[in-house]
N, C-alpha and C positions, 0 to 999 in steps of 0.2 A: 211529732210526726215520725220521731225516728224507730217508737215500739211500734207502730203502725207498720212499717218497712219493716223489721225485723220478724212482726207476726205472717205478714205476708213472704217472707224468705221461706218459713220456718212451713207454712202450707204449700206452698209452691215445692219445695223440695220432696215433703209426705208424698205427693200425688208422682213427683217422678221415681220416687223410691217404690210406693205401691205398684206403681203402672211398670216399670222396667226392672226390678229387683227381688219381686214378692214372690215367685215363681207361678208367674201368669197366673195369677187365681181367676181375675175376671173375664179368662177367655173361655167362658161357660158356654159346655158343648156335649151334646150327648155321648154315654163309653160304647163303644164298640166292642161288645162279646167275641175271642176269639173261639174258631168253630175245634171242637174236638169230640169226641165220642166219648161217654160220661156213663155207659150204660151199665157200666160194675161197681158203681160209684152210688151207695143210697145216702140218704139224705132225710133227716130226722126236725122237722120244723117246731120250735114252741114256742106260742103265743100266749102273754101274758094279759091275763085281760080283768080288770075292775069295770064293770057298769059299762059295757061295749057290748047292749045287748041291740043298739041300731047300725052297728056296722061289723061286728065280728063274725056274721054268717057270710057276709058277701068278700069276707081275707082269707075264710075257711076254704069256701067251693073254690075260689082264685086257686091256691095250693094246690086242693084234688085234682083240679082240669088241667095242671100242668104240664105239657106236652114233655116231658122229662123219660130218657129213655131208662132212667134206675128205678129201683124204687124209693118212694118218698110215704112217708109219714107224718101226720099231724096232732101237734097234742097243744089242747086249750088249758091253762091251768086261772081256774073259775078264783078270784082273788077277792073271798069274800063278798061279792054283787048282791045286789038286791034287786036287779030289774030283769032277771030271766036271762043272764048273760050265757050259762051252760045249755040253757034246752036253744038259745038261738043261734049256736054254733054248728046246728046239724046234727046229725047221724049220718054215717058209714065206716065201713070194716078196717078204713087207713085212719078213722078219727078219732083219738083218744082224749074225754075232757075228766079231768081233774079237780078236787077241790083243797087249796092251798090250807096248809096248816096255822096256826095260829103268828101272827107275824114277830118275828124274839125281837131284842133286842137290840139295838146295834143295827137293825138292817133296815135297807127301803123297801117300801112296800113292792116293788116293781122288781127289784133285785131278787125279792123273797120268793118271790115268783116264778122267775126267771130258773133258779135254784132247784124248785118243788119240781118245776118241766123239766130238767134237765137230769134230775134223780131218775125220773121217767125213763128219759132216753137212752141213759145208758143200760137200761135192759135190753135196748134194742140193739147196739151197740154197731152206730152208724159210720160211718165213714166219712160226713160231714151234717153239722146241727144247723141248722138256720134258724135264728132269732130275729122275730119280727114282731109286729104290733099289730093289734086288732083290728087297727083303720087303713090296714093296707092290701091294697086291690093289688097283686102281680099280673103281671104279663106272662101269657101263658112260656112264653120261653125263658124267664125269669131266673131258672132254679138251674134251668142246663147253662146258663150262659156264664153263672155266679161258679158254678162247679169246673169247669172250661178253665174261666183266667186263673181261678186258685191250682190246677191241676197243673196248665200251661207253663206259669209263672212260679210254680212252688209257695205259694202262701198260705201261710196261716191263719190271714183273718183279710176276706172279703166284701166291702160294705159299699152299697148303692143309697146315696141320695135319692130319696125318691122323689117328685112331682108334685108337690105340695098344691093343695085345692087353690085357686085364685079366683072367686067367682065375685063373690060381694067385693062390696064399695071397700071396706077393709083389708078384705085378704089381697085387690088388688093394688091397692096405695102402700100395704104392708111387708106384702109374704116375698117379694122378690130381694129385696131389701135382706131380709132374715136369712137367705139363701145368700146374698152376694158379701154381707157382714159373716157369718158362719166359713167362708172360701177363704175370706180375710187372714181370717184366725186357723186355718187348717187348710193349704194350701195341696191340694191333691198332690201337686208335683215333685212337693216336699215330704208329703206322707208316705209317697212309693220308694225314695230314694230311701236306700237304708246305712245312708252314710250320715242322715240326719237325725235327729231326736225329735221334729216333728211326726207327734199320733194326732191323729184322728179317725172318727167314723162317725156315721148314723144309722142310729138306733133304730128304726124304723126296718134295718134290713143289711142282717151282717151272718155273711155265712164264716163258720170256724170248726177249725180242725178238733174233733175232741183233745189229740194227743195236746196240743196247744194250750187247751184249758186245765189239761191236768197241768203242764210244764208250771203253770202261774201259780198251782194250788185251786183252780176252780174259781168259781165265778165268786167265792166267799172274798177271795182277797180284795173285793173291791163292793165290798156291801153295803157298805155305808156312802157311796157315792150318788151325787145326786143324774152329773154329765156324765153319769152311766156307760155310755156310749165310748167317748174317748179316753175316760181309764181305761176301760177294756182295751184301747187300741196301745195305748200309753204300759199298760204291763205286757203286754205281747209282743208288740215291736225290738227289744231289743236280744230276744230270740229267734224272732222271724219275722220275714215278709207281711206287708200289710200294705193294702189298697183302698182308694174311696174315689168312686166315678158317680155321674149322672146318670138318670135316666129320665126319659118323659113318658115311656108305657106304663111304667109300673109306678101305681098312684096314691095318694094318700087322702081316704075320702071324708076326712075328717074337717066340718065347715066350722071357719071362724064368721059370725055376723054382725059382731061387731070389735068396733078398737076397741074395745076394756077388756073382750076375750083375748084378742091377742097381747095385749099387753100383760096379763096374766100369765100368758104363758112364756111370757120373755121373763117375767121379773121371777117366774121359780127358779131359778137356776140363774141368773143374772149376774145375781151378787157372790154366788156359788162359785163363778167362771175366775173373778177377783180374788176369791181364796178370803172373803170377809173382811177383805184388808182395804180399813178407811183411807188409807194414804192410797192403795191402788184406786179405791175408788175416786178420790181428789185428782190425782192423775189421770185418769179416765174420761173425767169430766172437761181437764183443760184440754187436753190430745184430740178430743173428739170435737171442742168447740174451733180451735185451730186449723183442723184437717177439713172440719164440713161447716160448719158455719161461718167461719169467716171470710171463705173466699167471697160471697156474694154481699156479705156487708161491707168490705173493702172497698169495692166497688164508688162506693158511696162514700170513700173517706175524704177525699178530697185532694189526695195525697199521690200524684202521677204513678209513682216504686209500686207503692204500697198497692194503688188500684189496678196494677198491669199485673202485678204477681198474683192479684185475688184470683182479674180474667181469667191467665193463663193455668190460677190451678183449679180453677171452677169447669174449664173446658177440659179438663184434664179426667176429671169427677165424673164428668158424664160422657167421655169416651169408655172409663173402666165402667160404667152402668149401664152402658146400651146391651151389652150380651147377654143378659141377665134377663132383662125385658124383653127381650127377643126372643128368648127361651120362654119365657114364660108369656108368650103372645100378647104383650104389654105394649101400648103407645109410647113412642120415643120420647114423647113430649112429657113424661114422667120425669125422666132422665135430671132435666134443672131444679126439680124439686126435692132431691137429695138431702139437701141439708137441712132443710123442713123433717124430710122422713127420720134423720139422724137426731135429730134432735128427740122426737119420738122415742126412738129406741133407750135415748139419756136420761131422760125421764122414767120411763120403767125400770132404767137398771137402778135409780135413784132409790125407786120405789120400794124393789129389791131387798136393797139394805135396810131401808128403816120397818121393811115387814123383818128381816133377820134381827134387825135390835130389839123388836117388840116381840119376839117368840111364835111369830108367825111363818116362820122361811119355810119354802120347798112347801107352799099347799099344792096338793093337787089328789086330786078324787077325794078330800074328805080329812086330809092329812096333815100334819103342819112336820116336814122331816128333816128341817134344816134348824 
């Protein structure tokens, strides 16, 4: 009885460490755009897009309609597609689409891309670039608000979480989860502090200063990444300011319909997040069986310590998960099925690796880049 007790110590203390020490990650709450005038301020967007020929017209017009008092710009850089990705992006005189040159070596395909737009851009020679993604609908005040706190606060690199779709049986037993694990591991209140070495961002929608990406050497220094997003935030930071807030307008209409899709998209990058390292992943596996599944099999051990420490870190679990669900207009009643959902996510990171062993790592659109 006494590993019992001891497992139960050892969960019981995670959840007070998470809940009082993490820098509040789970007090998930929308950012609040400070107001400033932005209107000498343009603004040069590119969207990298493979096979986004059902939702890259409605991230395009999002952009143009943007109630932004500078000017803005958009450029699509068409990444190889075969399904009509460039003629479904639109026409007009702010929309520049591109076609990506042969992908070298050494880089990701998304990076590569990223790279092509941004050779682009700097003909235009913006004042701030926004890098965003094909499936992403903004909010028409989106671009002034992003330009505002980077201007307000002096930062270098600006990034909104967006709103992730939650509609199916999947995305909503799933996607909150992906959102509340992701806060885990990149705690906002530690990404803003710049006393800390905590980076992060999301990819989906990160505004940066050009001079910033020159300071790094350009977006080549980090080519070969797959968590794209938080290298980038990871080589920037320690020259300058960097931010990462919520939002629920500006949305990401991209549907999961079922769990094998999303599981697919946890296990590209999964193993990638572990750095490939079989020990972190062994570690991984206990950390997460200790923190989320035990407290509710505790319960049931028979053992008074051991079942009181489950209780107290199992209620603990689903205080830090109410906000999250709240946020994402989730039934509370989700909340005790956590370690059910966690275990989920163990499984795919499993997955992960044994696609990295076999030469399969990092698919995504058609690619194997890991």
């Amino acid at each position: 009885m006494f590993i019992l007790q001891v497992i139960g110590g050892l969960s019981l203390g995670a959840w007070i460490y998470l809940l009082f020490a993490r820098g509040g990650f789970w007090r998930v709450r929308e950012s609040v755009a400070p107001k400033l005038d932005t209107r000498d301020k343009s603004v040069v967007a590119v969207i990298p897009a493979r096979n986004e020929a059902e939702v890259v017209g409605r991230a395009v017009a999002s952009l143009l309609e943007q109630e932004y008092p500078g000017p803005i710009q958009v450029i699509v850089v068409d990444d190889h597609s075969i399904d009509g990705t460039a003629q479904a992006a639109g026409e007009s005189d702010r929309l520049t689409v591109i076609s990506a040159n042969p992908l070298p070596a050494g880089w990701t395909g998304k990076l590569w891309a990223v790279a092509e737009g941004l050779k682009q851009a700097k003909t235009m020679n913006p004042d701030y670039i926004l890098l965003t993604d094909a499936d992403i609908v903004h909010a028409r005040d989106n671009v002034a608000g992003l330009v505002a706190r980077a201007e307000a606060e002096r930062l270098d690199l600006v990034s909104l979480m967006v709103k992730l779709q939650c509609v199916t049986t999947a995305e909503r037993a799933l996607i909150p989860a992906f959102v509340f694990f992701f806060l885990k591991l990149y705690p906002p209140q530690w990404i803003a502090d710049r006393n800390r070495k905590t980076a992060g961002a999301a990819g989906g929608c990160m505004l940066i200063r050009p001079a910033a990406l020159d300071r790094i050497g350009g977006i080549a220094a980090i080519r070969g990444e797959l968590i794209d997003d938080c290298a980038l935030a990871r080589a920037i930071k320690p020259g300058g300011g960097i931010w990462l807030g919520l939002t629920a307008t500006t949305q990401s209409i991209r549907e999961y319909t079922t769990f094998g899709e999303i599981r697919d998209m946890i296990s590209r990058t999964a193993f990638t997040q572990l750095r490939y390292s079989a020990w972190l992943l062994a570690a991984t596996l206990v950390g997460m069986s200790i923190i989320y599944v035990a407290p509710p099999l505790l319960r049931l051990s028979g053992d008074r310590v051991a079942a009181t420490c489950g209780l107290v870190a199992w209620l603990l679990m689903i205080i830090a998960y109410v906000p999250v669900l709240r946020f994402y207009g989730r039934s509370l009643l989700w909340a005790p099925a956590l370690p059910l959902i966690a275990w989920f996510y163990v499984s795919a990171t499993v997955e992960s690796a044994v696609l990295y062993w076999s030469g399969h790592g990092g698919q995504w659109k058609g690619r194997a880049q890991a």
